[in-house]
N, CA, C and O of each residue as an XYZ file, in Angstrom:
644
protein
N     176.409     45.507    -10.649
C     175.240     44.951    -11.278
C     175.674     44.388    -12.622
O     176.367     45.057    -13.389
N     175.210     42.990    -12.942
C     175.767     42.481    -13.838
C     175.008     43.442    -15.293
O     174.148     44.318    -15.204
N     175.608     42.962    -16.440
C     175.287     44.291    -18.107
C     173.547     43.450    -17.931
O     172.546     44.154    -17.796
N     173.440     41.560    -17.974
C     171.821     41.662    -18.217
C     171.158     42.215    -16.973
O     169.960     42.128    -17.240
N     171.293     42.840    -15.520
C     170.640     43.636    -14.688
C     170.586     44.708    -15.356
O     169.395     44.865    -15.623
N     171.411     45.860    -15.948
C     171.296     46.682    -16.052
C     170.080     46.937    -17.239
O     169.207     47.795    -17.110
N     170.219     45.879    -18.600
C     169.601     46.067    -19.455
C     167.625     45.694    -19.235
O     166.568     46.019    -19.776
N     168.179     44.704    -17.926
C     166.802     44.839    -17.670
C     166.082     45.732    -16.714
O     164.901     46.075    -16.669
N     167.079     46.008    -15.984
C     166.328     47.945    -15.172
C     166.135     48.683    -16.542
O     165.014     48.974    -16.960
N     167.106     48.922    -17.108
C     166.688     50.033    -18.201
C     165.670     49.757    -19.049
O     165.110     50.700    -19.609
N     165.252     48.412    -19.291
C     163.815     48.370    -20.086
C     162.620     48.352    -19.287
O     161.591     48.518    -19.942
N     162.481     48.199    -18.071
C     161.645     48.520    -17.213
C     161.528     49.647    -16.765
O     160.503     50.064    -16.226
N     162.698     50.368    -16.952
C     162.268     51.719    -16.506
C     161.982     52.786    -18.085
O     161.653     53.971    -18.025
N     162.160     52.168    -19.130
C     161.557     52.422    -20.191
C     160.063     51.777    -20.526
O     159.538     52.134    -21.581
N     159.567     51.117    -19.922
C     158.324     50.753    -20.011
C     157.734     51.160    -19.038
O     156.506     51.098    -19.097
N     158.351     51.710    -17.817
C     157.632     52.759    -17.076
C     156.997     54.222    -17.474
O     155.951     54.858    -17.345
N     158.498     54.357    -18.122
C     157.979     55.977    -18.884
C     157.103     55.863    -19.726
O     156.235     56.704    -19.957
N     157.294     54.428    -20.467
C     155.948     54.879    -21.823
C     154.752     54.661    -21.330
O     153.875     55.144    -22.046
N     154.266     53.984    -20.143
C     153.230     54.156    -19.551
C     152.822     54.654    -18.583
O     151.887     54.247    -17.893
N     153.686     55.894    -18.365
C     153.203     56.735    -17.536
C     152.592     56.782    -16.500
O     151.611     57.488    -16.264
N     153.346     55.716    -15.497
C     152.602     55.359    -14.352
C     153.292     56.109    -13.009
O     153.095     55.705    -11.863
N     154.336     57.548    -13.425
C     154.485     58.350    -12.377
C     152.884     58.689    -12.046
O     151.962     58.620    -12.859
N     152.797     59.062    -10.678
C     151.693     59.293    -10.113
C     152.120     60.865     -9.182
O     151.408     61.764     -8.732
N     153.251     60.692     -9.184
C     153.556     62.232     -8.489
C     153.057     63.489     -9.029
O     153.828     64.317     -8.542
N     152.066     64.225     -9.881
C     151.651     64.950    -10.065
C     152.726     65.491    -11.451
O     152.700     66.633    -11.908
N     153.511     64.522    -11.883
C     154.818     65.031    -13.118
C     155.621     65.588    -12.236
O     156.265     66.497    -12.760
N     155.984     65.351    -10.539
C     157.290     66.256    -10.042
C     158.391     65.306    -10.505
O     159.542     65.705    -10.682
N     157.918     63.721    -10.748
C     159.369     62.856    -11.357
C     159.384     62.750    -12.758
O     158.778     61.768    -13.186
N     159.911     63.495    -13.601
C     159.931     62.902    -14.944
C     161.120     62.334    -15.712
O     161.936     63.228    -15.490
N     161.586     61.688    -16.260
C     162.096     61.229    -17.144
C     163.709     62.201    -17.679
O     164.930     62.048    -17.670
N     162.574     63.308    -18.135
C     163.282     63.965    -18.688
C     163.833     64.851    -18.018
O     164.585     65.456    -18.781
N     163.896     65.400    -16.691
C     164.233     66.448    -16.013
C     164.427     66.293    -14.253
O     164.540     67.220    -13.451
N     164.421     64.826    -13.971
C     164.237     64.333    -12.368
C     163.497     65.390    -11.800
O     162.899     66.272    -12.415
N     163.586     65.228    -10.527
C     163.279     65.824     -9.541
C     164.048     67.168     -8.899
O     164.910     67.169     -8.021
N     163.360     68.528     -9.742
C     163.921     69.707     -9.394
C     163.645     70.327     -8.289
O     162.496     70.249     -7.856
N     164.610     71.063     -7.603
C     164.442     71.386     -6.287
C     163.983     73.400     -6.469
O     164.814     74.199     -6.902
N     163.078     73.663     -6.192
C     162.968     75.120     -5.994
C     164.150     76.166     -5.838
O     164.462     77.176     -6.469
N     164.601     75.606     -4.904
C     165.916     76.594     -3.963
C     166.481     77.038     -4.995
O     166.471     78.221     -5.337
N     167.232     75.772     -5.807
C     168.283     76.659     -6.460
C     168.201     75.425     -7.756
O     169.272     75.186     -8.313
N     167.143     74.769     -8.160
C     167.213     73.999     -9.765
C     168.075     72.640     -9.415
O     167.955     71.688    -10.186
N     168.760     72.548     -8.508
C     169.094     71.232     -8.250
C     168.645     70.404     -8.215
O     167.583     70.506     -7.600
N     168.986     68.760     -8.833
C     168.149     67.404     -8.917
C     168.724     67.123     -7.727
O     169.752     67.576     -7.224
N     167.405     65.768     -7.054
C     167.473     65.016     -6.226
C     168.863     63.808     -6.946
O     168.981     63.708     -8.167
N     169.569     63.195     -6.207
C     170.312     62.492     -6.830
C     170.980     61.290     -6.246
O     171.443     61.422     -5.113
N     171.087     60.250     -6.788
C     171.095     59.099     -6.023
C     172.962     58.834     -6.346
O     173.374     58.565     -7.475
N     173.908     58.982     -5.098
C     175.087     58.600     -5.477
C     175.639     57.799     -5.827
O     176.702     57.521     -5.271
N     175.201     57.105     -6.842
C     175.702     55.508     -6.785
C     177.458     55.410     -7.464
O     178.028     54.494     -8.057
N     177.834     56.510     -7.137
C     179.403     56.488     -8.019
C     180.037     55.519     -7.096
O     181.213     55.330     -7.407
N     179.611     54.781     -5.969
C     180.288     53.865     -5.242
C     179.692     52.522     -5.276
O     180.051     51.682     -4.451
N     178.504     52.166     -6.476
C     177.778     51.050     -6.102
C     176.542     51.074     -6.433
O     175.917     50.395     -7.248
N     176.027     52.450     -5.293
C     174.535     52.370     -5.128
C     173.749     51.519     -4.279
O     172.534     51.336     -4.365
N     174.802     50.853     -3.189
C     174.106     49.670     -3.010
C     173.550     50.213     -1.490
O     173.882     51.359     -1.189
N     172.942     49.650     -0.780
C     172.249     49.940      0.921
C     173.103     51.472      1.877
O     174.313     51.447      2.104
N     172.457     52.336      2.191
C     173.015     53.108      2.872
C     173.671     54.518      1.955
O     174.191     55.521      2.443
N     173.416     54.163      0.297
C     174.690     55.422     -0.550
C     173.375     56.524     -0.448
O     172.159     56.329     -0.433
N     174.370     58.029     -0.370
C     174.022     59.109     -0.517
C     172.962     59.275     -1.110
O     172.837     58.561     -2.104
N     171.943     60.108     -0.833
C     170.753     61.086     -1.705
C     171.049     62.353     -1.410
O     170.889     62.831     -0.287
N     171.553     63.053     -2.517
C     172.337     64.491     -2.620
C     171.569     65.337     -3.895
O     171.064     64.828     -4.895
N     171.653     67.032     -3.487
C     171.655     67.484     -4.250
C     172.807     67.308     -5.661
O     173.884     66.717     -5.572
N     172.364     67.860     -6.722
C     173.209     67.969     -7.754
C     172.757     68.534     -9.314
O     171.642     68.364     -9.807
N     173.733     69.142     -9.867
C     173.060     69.683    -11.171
C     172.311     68.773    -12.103
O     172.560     67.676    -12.602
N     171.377     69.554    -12.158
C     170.232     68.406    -13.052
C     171.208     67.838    -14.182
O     172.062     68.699    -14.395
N     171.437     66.524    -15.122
C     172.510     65.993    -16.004
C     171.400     64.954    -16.589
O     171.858     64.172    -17.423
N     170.344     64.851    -16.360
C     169.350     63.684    -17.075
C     169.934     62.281    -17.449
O     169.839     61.661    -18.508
N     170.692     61.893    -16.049
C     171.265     60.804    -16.212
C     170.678     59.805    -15.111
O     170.190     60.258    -14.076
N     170.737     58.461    -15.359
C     169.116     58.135    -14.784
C     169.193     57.414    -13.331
O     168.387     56.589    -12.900
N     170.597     58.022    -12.535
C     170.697     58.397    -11.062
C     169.842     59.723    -10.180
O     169.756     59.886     -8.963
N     169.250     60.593    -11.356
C     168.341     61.819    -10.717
C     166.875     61.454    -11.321
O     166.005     62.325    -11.356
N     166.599     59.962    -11.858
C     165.486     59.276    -12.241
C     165.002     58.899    -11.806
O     165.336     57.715    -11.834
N     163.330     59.182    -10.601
C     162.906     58.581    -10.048
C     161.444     58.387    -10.335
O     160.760     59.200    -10.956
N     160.961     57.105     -9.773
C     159.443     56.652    -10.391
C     159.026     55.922     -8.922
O     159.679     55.346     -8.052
N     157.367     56.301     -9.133
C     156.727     55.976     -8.147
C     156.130     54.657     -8.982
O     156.010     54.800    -10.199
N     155.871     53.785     -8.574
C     155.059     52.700     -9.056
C     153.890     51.960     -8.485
O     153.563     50.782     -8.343
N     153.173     53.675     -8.096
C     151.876     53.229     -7.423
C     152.074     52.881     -6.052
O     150.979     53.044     -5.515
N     152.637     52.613     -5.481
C     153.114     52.057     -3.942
C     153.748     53.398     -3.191
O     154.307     53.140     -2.124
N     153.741     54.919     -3.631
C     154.143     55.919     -2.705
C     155.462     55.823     -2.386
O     155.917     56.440     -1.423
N     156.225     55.026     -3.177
C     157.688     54.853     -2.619
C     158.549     55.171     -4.235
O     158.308     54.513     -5.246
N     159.551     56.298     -4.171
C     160.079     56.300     -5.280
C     161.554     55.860     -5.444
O     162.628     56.200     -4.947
N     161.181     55.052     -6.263
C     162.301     54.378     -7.106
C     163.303     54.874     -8.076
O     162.803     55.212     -9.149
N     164.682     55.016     -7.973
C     165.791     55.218     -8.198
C     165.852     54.281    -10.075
O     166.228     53.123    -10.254
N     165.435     55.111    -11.006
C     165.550     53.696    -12.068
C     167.006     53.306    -12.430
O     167.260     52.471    -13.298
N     168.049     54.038    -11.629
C     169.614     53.274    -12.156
C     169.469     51.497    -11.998
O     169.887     50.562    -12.681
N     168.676     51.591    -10.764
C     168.483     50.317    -10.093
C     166.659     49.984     -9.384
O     166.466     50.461     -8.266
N     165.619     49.315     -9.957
C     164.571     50.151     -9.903
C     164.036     48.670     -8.363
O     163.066     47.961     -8.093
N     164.874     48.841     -8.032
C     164.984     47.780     -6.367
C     165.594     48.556     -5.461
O     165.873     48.012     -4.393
N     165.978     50.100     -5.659
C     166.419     51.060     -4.471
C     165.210     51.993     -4.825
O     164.652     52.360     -5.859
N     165.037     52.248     -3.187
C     164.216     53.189     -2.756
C     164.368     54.772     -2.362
O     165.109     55.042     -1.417
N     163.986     55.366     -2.751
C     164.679     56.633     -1.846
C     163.755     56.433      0.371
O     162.642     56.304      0.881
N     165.289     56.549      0.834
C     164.556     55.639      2.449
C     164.712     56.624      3.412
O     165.712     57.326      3.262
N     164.047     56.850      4.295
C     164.931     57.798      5.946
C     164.986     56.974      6.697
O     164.088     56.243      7.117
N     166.302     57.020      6.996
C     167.104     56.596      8.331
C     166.828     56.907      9.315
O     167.575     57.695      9.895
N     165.539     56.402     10.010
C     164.981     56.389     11.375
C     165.761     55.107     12.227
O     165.152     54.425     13.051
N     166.859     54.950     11.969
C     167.144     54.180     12.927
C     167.982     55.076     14.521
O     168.621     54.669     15.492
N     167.598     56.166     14.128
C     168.152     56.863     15.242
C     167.133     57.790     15.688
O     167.472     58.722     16.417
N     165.228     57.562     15.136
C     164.683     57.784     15.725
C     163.439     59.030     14.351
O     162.259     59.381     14.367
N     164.644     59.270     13.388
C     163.957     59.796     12.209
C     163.339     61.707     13.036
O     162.250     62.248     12.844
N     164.230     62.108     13.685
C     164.049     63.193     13.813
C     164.545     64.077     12.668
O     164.884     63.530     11.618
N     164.625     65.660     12.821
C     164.863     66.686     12.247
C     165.856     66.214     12.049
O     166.178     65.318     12.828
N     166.904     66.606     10.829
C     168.356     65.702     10.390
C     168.312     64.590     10.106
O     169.343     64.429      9.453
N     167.683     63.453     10.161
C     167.986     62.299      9.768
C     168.459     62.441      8.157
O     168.439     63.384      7.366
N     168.831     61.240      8.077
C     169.492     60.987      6.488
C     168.480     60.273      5.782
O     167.734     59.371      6.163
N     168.582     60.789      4.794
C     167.846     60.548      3.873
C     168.968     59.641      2.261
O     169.784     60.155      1.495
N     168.504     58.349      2.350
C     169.272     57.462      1.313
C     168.587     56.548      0.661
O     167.368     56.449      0.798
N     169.505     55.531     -0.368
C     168.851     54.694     -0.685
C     169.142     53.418     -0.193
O     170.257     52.921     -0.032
N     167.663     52.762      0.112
C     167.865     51.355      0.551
C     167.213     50.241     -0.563
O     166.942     50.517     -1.732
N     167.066     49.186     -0.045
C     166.405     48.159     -1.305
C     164.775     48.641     -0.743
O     164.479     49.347      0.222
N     163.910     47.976     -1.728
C     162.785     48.577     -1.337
C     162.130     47.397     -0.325
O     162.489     46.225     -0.445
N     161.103     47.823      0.717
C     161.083     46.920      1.560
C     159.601     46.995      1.763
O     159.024     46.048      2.298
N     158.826     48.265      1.294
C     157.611     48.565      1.882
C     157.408     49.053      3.285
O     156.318     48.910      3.838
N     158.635     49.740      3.992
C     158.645     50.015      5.287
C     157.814     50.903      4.913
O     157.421     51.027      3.753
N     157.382     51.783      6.119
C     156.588     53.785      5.971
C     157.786     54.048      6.210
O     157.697     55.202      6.628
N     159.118     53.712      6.243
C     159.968     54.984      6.185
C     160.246     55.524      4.733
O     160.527     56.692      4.463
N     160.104     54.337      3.720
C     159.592     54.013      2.088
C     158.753     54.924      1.550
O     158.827     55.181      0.348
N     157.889     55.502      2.324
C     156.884     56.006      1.665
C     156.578     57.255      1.561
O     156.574     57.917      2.599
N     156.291     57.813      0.462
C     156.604     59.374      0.241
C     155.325     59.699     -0.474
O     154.849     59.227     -1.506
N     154.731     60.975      0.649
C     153.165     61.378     -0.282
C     153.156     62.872     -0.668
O     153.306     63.877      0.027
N     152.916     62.698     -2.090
C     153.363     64.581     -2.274
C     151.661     65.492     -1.800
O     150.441     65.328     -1.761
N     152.811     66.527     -1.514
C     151.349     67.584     -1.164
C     151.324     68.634     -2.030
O     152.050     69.603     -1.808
N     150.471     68.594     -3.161
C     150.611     69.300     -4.069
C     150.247     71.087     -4.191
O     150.223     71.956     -5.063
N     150.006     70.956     -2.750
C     149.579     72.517     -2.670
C     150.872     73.003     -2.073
O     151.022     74.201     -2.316
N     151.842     72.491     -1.385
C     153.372     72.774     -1.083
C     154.629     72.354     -1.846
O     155.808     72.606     -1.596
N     154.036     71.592     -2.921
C     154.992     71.000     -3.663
C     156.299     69.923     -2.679
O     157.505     69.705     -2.793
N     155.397     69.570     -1.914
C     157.188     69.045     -0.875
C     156.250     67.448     -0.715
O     155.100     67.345     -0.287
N     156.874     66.665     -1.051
C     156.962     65.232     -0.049
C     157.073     65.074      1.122
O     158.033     65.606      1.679
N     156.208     64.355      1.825
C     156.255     64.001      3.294
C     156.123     62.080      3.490
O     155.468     61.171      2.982
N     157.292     62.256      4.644
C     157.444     60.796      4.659
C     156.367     59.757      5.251
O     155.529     60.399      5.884
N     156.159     58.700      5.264
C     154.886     58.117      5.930
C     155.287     57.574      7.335
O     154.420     57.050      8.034
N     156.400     57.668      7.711
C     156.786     57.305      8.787
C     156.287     58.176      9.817
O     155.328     57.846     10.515
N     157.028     59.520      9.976
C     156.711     60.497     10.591
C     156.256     61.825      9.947
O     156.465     62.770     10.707
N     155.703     62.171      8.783
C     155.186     63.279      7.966
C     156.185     64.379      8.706
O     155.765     65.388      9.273
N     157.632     63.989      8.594
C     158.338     65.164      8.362
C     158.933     64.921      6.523
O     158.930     63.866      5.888
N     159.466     66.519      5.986
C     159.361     66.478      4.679
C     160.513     66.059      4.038
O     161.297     65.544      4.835
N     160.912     66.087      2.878
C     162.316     65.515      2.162
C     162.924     66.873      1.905
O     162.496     67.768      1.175
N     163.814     66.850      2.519
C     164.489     68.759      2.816
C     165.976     68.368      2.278
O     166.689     67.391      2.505
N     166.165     69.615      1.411
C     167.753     70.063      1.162
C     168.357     70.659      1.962
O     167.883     71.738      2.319
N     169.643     70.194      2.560
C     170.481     70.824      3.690
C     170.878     71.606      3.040
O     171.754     71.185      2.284
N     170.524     73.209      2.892
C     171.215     74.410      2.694
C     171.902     74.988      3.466
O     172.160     76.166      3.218
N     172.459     74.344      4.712
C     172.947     75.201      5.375
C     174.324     75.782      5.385
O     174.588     76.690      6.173
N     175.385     75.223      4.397
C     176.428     75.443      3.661
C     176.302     75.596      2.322
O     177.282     75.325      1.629
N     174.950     76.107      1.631
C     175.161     77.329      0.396
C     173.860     75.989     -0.867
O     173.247     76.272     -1.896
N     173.929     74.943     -0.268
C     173.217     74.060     -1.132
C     173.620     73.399     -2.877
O     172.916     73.118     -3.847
N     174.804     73.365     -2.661
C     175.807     72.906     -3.002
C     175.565     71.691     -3.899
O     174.745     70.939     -3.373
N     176.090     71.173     -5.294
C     176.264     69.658     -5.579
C     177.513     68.932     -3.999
O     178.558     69.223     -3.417
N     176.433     67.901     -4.000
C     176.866     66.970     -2.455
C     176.036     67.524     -1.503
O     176.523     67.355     -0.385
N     175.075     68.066     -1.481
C     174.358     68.751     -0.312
C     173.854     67.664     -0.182
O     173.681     67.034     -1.226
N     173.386     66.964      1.241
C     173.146     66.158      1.928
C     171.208     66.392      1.729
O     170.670     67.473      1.492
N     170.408     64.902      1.931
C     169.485     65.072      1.931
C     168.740     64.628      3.502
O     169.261     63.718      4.147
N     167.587     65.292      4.000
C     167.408     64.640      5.319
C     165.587     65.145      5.500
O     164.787     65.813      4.844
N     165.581     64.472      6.610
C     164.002     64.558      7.129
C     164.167     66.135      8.002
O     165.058     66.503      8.767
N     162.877     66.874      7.511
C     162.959     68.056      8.624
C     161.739     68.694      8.869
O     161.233     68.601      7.751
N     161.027     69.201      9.470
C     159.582     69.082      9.659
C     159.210     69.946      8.747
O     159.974     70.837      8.377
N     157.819     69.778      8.197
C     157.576     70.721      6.970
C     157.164     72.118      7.665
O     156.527     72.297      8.703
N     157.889     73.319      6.512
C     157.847     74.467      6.506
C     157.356     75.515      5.474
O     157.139     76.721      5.594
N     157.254     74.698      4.459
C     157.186     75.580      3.216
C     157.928     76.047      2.749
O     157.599     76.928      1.955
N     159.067     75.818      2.901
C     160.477     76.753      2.652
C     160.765     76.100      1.325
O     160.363     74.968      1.058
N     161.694     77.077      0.240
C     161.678     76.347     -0.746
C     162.871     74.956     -1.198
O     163.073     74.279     -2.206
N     163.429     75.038      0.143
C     164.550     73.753     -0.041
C     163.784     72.080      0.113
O     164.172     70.918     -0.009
N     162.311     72.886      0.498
C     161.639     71.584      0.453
C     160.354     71.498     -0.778
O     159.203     71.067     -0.709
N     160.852     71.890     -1.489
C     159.468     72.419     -2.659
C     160.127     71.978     -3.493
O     161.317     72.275     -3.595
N     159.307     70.874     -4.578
C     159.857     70.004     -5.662
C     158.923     70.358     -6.771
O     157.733     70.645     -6.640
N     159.798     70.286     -8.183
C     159.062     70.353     -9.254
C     159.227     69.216    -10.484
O     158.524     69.291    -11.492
């Protein structure tokens, strides 16, 4: 991304924050991304390769660096402000069952785009198939823990703050 892209994501996503147009109930803020119950881990967008179509959405230690920065902008779809044209997306191209991957794409307005929190479970559910945005704990939940679609449970690997 060329330095004037960047400077102009970063003032847009500074004129996001000052007007406070998260709508997620404060589970995305600014100052603290998107914390995961389980174990305090941020949602996190890998862009150490780019960031561009298809990169990782991983757990990782919260670092308030503005790859674990995400904003809804009224449209139910949250936005990545490293780059505020990636979406957090599920990869239903294999049908968006239990496991699917969960990444970032450009934003498109698909329902696989679209994420509605339920504030009495604290977990996001996708609009595609209202399965939830789940942390793969199944190897200890780890920085690099993989993110994916899995039907909601209440469990706290799917409970966001």
């Amino acid at each position: 991304m060329s330095v004037r892209m960047r400077v102009l994501a970063a003032m847009l996503g500074a004129l996001v924050l000052c007007l406070g147009v998260n709508s997620f109930a404060g589970a995305a803020t600014a100052s603290n991304g998107m914390r995961l119950d389980y174990n305090g881990r941020c949602l996190d967008g890998d862009v150490s390769s780019g960031g561009g179509n298809g990169s990782k959405v991983q757990l990782w230690d919260c670092n308030g660096l503005e790859n674990q920065h995400w904003f809804d902008l009224h449209d139910n779809t949250l936005r990545i402000t490293v780059d505020l044209t990636r979406c957090l997306d599920a990869d239903v191209s294999s049908g968006g069952g239990n496991g699917s991957r969960v990444q970032l794409w450009d934003c498109n307005g698909l329902s696989n785009q679209v994420w509605h929190w339920n504030s009495q479970t604290g977990s996001y559910y996708n609009g595609y198939n209202g399965r939830c945005l789940d942390a793969d704990v199944s190897s200890g939940g780890g920085n690099g823990s993989k993110m994916q679609l899995w039907d909601c449970n209440g469990l706290k690997n799917q409970t966001w703050h």
